[in-house]
C-alpha positions in Angstrom: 14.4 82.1 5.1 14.4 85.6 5.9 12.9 87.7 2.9 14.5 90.7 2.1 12.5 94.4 2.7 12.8 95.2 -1.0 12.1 92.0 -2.7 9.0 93.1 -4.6 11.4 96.0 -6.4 14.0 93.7 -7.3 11.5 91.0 -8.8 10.2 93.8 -10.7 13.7 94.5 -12.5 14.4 91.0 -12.9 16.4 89.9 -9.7 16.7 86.2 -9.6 16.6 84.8 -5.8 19.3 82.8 -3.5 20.1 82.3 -0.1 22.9 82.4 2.1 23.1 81.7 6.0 19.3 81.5 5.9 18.6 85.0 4.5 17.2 86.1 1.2 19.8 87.8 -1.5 19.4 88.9 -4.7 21.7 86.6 -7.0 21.7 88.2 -10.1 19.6 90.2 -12.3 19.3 90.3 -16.2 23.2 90.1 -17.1 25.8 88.6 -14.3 28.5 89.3 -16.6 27.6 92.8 -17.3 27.8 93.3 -13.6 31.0 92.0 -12.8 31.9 94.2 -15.7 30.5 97.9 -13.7 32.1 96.5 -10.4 35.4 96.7 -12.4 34.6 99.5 -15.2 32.2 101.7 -13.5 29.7 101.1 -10.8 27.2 98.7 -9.4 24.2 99.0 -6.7 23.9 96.3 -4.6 21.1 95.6 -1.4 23.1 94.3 1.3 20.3 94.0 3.4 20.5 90.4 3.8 24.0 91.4 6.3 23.8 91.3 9.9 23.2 94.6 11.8 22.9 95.4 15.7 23.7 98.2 17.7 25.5 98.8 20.9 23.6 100.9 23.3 24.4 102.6 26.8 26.8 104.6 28.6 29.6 101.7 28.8 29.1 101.0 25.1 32.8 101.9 24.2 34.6 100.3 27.3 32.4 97.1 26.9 33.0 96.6 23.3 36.9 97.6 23.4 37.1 94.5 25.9 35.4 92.0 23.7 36.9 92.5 20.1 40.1 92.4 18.8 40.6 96.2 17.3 40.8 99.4 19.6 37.7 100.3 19.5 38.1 103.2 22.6 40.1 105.2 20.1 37.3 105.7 17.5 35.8 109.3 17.2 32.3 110.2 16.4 32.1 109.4 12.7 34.8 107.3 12.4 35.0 103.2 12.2 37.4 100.1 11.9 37.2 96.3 11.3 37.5 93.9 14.1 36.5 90.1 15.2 34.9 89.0 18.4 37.3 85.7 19.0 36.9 82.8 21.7 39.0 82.6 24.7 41.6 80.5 22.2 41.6 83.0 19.8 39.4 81.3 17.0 37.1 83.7 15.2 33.1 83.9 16.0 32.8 87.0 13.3 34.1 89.7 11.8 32.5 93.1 12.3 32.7 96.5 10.6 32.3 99.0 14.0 30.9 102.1 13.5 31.1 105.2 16.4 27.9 106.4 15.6 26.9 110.1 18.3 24.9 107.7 20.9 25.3 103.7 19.7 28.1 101.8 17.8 26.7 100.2 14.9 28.2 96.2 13.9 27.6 95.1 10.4 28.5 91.6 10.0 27.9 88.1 7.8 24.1 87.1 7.4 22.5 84.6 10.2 25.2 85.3 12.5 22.5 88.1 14.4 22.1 85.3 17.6 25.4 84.7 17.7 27.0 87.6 17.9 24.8 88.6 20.1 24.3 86.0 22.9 28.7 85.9 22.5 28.6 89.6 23.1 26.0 89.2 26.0 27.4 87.1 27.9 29.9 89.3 29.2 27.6 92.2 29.9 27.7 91.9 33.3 28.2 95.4 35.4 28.4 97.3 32.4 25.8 99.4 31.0 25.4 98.3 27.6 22.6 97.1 25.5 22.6 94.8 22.4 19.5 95.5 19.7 19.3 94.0 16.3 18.6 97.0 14.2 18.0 95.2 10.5 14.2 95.0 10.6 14.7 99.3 11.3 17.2 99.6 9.0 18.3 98.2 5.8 21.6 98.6 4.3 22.4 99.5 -0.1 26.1 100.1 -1.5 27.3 101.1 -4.7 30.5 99.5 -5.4 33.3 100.4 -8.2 35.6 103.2 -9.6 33.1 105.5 -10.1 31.1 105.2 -6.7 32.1 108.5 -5.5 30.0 109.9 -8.5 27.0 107.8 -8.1 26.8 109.4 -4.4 27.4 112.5 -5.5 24.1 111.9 -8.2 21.6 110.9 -5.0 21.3 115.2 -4.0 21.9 113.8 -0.7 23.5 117.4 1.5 26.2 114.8 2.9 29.9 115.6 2.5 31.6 112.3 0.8 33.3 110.7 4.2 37.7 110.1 2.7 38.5 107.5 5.0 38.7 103.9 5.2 35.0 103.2 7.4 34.7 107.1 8.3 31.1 108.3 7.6 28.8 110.8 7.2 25.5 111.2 8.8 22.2 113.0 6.8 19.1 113.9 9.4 16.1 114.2 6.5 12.7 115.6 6.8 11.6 113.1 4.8 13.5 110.1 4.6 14.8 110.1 8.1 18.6 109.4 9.3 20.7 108.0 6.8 24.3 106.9 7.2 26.8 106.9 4.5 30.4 104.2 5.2 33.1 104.5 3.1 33.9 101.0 2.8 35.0 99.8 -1.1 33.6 95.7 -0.8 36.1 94.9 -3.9 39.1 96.7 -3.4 38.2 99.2 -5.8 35.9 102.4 -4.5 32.3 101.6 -2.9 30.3 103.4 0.0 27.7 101.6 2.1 24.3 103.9 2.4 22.4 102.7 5.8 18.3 103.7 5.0 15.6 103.4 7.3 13.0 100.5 6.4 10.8 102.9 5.0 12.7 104.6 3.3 14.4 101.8 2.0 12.8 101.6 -1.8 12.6 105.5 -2.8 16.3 105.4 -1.9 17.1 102.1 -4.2 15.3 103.9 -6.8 17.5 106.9 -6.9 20.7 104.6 -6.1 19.9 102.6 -9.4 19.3 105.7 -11.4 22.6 107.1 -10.2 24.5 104.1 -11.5 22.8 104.0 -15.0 23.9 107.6 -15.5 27.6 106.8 -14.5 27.5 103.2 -17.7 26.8 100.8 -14.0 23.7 98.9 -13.4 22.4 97.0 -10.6 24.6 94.4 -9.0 23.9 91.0 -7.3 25.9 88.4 -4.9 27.4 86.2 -7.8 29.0 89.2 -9.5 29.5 90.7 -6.0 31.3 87.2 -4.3 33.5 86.8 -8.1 35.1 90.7 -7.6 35.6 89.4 -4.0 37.9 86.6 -4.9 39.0 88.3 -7.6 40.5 91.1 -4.9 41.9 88.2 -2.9 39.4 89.3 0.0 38.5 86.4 3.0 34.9 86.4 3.8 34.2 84.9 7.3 31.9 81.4 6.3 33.9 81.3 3.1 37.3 81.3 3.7 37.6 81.6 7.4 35.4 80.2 10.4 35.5 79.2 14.1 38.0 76.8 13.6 40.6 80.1 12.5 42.8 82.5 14.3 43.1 85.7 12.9 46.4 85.5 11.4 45.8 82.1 9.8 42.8 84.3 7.9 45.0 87.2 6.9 43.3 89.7 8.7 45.2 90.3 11.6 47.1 93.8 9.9 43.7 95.1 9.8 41.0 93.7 12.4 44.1 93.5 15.1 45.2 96.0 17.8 48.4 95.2 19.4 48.3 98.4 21.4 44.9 98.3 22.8 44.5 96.2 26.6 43.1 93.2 27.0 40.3 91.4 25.2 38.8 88.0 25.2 41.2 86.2 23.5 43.5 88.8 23.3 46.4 86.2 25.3 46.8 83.5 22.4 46.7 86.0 19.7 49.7 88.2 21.5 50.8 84.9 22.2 51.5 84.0 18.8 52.8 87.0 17.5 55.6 87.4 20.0 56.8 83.6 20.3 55.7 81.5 16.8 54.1 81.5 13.0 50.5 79.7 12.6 51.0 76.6 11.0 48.9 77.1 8.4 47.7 80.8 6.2 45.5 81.5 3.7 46.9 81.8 0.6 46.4 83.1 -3.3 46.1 79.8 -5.8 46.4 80.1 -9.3 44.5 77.3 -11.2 45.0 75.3 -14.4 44.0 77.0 -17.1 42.0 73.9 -18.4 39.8 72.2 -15.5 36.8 70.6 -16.0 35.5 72.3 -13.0 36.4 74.3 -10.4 37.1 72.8 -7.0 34.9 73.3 -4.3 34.9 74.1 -0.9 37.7 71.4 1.0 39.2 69.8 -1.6 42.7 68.7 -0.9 45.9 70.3 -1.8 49.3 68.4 -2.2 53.0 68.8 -2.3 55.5 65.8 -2.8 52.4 63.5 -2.2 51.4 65.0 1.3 48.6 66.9 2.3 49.4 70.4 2.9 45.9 72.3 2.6 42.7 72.6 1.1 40.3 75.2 -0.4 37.9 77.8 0.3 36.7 79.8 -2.7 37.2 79.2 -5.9 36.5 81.0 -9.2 37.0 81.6 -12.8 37.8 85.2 -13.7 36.8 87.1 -15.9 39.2 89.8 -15.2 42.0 87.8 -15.5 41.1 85.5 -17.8 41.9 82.4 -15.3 40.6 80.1 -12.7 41.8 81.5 -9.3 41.2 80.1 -5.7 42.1 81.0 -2.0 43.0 78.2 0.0 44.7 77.6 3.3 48.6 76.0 2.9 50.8 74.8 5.8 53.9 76.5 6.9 56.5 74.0 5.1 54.8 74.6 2.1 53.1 78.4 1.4 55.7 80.0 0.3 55.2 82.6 -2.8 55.5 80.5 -6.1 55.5 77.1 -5.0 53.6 74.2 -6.6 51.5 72.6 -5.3 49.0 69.4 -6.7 45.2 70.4 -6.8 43.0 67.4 -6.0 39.6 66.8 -7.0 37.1 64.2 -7.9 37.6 65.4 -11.3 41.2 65.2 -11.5 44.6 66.1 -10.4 46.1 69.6 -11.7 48.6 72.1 -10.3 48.1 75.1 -8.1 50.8 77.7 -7.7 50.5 79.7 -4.7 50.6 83.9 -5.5 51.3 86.9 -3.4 47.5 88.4 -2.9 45.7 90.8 -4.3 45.5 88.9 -7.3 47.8 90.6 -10.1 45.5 92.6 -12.5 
């Protein structure tokens, strides 16, 4: 398992271990539920550094990775990003990315343990262009503050960086003393949140202040089970969870956002114009409201039903807190995934009944 830079600190304020994709993350600390409570009410500080991270190097940078994912990449300015997927040639997903135009390099933050992946994909096509792959995470570690008062915790760190307004634009800090820092707007839950790349060794003075910053606003620090329960709770895919190699993109319900239909061609790009122009997928992801009363909550593949046939199966499941009911994203066939429709939940524990809901879950 790959350990995280800062796991000394968080051991120190009580941060209680997991894993996922092979690399170290901070589950929880003292309270889960007080947590989940700042993502909602205030704001939490999380260390993502467990995510992916590599950089795009060279003078073909741009062209080269505008040919291999599915957003339009070539029409990003310096301090600006976007989300995109690098697909197969059939149009199933290898990863979602968050791109970032950084002055000399893009920057792709991605899912944990996907690093060799992404990369030996991504390489393979580098053939007369001049473009370089690096994995930048044992340089660079990645903290984010999550929540509706995220804005204010940044504004607490002191750092001289003006607060970047748009979806993925950013903001870049040269320090004398903590080096180049990097500040994403990127809100995780659908709320507010920012993403504060940090130099390794720089990594635990900046934590410090981060946590500090979210005590003084009600927050408190934040792991992945309060982090992965807002997550659901927004009605947000994560690529492992809810949407893999087998998936296009618009069977995912990403395609509005990590799609160019504008942009020339890609790897891939054929089956997923394809679709758009001549037919539906035959299956989507969808919002699931549970039973109130289940013994447990299903897990990842168990079957859903309508009129006795098999029409899907799920991918996340949780119960909320925030709503006060046991929610679920799953993916339903065509014939079946309408808005409201009924659908039987089956489990080793039971059959109950799923009704399918337009997403983001209503608050």
């Amino acid at each position: 398992m790959s350990p995280l830079p800062l796991h000394e600190l968080h051991a120190a304020i009580g941060g209680v271990f997991g894993e996922l994709n092979g690399a170290e993350l901070v589950s929880h600390y003292a309270d889960p539920s007080a947590e989940h409570i700042a993502l909602h009410e205030t704001a939490a500080a999380l260390d993502l550094s467990f995510r992916s991270r590599v950089c795009v190097l060279g003078a073909d940078r741009v062209k080269f990775l505008n040919g291999q994912v599915t957003n339009y990449v070539a029409a990003l300015k310096t301090g600006e990003g976007c989300y995109a997927a690098v697909v197969t040639a059939k149009g199933k997903v290898q990863s979602d990315l968050n791109i970032y135009a950084l002055a000399d390099e893009l920057l792709l933050d991605f899912e944990p343990g996907l690093t060799r992946t992404v990369m030996e994909r991504l390489e393979k096509y580098v053939i007369a262009d001049d473009a370089q792959l690096v994995d930048v995470a044992p340089h660079y570690g990645l903290l984010s503050v999550q929540g509706p008062r995220a804005a204010d915790v940044v504004a607490r760190l002191g750092l001289e960086m003006e607060l970047p307004k748009n979806l993925r634009a950013f903001a870049t800090l040269n320090d004398p003393t903590l080096g180049t820092l990097y500040l994403m707007n990127l809100p995780r839950t659908g709320t507010s949140g920012f993403d504060l790349y940090v130099p390794v060794a720089a990594l635990g003075a900046v934590f410090d202040k981060l946590i500090a910053a979210t005590k003084a606003v009600g927050g408190c620090a934040c792991g992945w089970q309060a982090l992965e329960t807002a997550r659901i709770e927004a009605g947000i895919p994560r690529f492992g969870a809810d949407f893999d190699d087998t998936n296009l993109p618009s069977e995912a319900g990403i395609e509005a956002t990590a799609v160019s239909y504008t942009k020339g061609c890609y790897i891939g790009q054929e089956v997923i114009a394809r679709l758009r122009t001549y037919g539906n997928v035959a299956k989507a992801l969808r919002g699931l409201r549970l039973a109130d009363a289940l013994p447990q909550l299903p897990a990842r593949g168990d079957k859903l039903f309508k009129d006795g046939k098999e029409v899907g199966s799920i991918t996340s499941a949780v119960a909320s807190p925030t709503l006060r009911a046991n929610l679920a994203l799953g993916y339903v066939r065509r014939e079946a995934n309408q808005i409201g429709a009924e659908l039987t939940l089956r489990t080793a524990a039971g059959e109950s009944v799923a009704r399918i809901v337009a997403l983001p879950f209503p608050i």
